[in-house]
C-alpha positions as CSV (number, residue, x, y, z in Angstrom):
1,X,0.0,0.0,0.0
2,X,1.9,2.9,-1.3
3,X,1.1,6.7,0.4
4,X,-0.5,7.8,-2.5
5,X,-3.7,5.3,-2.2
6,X,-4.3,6.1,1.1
7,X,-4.5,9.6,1.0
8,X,-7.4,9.0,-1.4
9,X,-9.3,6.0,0.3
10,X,-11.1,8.0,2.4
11,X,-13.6,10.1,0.8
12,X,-15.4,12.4,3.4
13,X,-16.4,11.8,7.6
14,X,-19.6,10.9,7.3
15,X,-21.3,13.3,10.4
16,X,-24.6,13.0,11.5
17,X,-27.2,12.4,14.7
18,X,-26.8,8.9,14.6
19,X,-22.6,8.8,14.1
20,X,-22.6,11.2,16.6
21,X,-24.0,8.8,19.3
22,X,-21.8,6.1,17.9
23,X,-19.0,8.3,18.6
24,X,-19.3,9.0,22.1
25,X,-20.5,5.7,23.3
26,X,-18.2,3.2,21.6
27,X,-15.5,5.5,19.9
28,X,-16.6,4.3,16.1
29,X,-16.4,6.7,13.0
30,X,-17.8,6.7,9.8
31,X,-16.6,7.5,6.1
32,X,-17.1,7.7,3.2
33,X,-14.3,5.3,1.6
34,X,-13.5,4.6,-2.5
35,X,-15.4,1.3,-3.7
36,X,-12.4,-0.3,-4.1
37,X,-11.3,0.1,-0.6
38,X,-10.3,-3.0,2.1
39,X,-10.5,-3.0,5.6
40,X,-6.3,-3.0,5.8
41,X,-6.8,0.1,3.3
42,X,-9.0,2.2,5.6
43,X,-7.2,1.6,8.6
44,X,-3.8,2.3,7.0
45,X,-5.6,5.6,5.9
46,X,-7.1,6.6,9.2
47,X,-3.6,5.6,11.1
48,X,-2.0,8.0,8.9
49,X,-4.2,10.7,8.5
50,X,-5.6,11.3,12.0
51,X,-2.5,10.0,14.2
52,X,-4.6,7.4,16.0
53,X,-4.6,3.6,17.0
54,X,-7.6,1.6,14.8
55,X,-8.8,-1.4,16.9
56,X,-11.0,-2.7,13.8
57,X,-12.6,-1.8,10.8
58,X,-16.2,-2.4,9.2
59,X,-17.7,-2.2,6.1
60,X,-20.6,-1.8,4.4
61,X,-21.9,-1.1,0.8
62,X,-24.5,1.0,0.7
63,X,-26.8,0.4,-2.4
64,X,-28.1,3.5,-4.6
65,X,-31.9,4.2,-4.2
66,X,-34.5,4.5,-6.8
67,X,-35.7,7.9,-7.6
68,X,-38.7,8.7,-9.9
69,X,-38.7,12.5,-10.7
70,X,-42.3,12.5,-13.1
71,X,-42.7,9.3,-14.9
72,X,-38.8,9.0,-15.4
73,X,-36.8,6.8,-13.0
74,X,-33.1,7.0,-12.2
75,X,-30.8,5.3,-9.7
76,X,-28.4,6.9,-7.5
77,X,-24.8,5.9,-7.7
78,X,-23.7,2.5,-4.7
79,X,-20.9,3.5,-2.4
80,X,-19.2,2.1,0.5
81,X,-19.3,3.3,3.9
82,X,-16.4,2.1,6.9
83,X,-17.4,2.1,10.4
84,X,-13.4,2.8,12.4
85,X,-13.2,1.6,15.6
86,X,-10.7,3.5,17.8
87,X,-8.5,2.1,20.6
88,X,-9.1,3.5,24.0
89,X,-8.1,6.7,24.0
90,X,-7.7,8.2,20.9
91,X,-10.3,10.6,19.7
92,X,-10.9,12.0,15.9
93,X,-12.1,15.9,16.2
94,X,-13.4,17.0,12.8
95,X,-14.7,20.1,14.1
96,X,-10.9,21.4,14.4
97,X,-11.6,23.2,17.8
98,X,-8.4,23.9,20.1
């Protein structure tokens, strides 16, 4: 795994009401990772990025929902979503708050 493909396995934090409870009560994060992405990948990337211990790694592909916009129907685009465990700890601020 060379530097260059993990600084763009992980796509974007994935931040809302119900990662935010995740977060607090057993330290897991979410993201947004490439499709192509393996568990070793994403913790590689999250090791290096944020300067933290990874206990494990889980993931998930999330499949594209059916949208009808008139009598037309389209599909959004399937992606994959990692759930990062953190060891005890270590803490990922995305906020960037001092």
């Amino acid at each position: 795994m060379n530097q260059e493909r993990l600084m763009k396995v992980l796509l974007a934090p994935i931040v809302s009401e119900k990662t935010t409870r995740i977060a607090d009560s057993a330290r897991q994060y979410a993201f947004k990772v490439l499709p192509g992405a393996t568990k070793p990948e994403v913790r590689k990337a999250v090791e290096l990025m944020f300067d933290v211990k990874v206990n494990s790694v889980q993931i998930c592909n999330m499949l594209g929902k059916v949208k009808r916009h008139g009598q037309s129907i389209g599909k959004r685009a399937d992606w994959k979503k990692a759930y990062v465990t953190l060891a005890e700890g270590n803490d990922i601020d995305f906020m960037g708050a001092e």
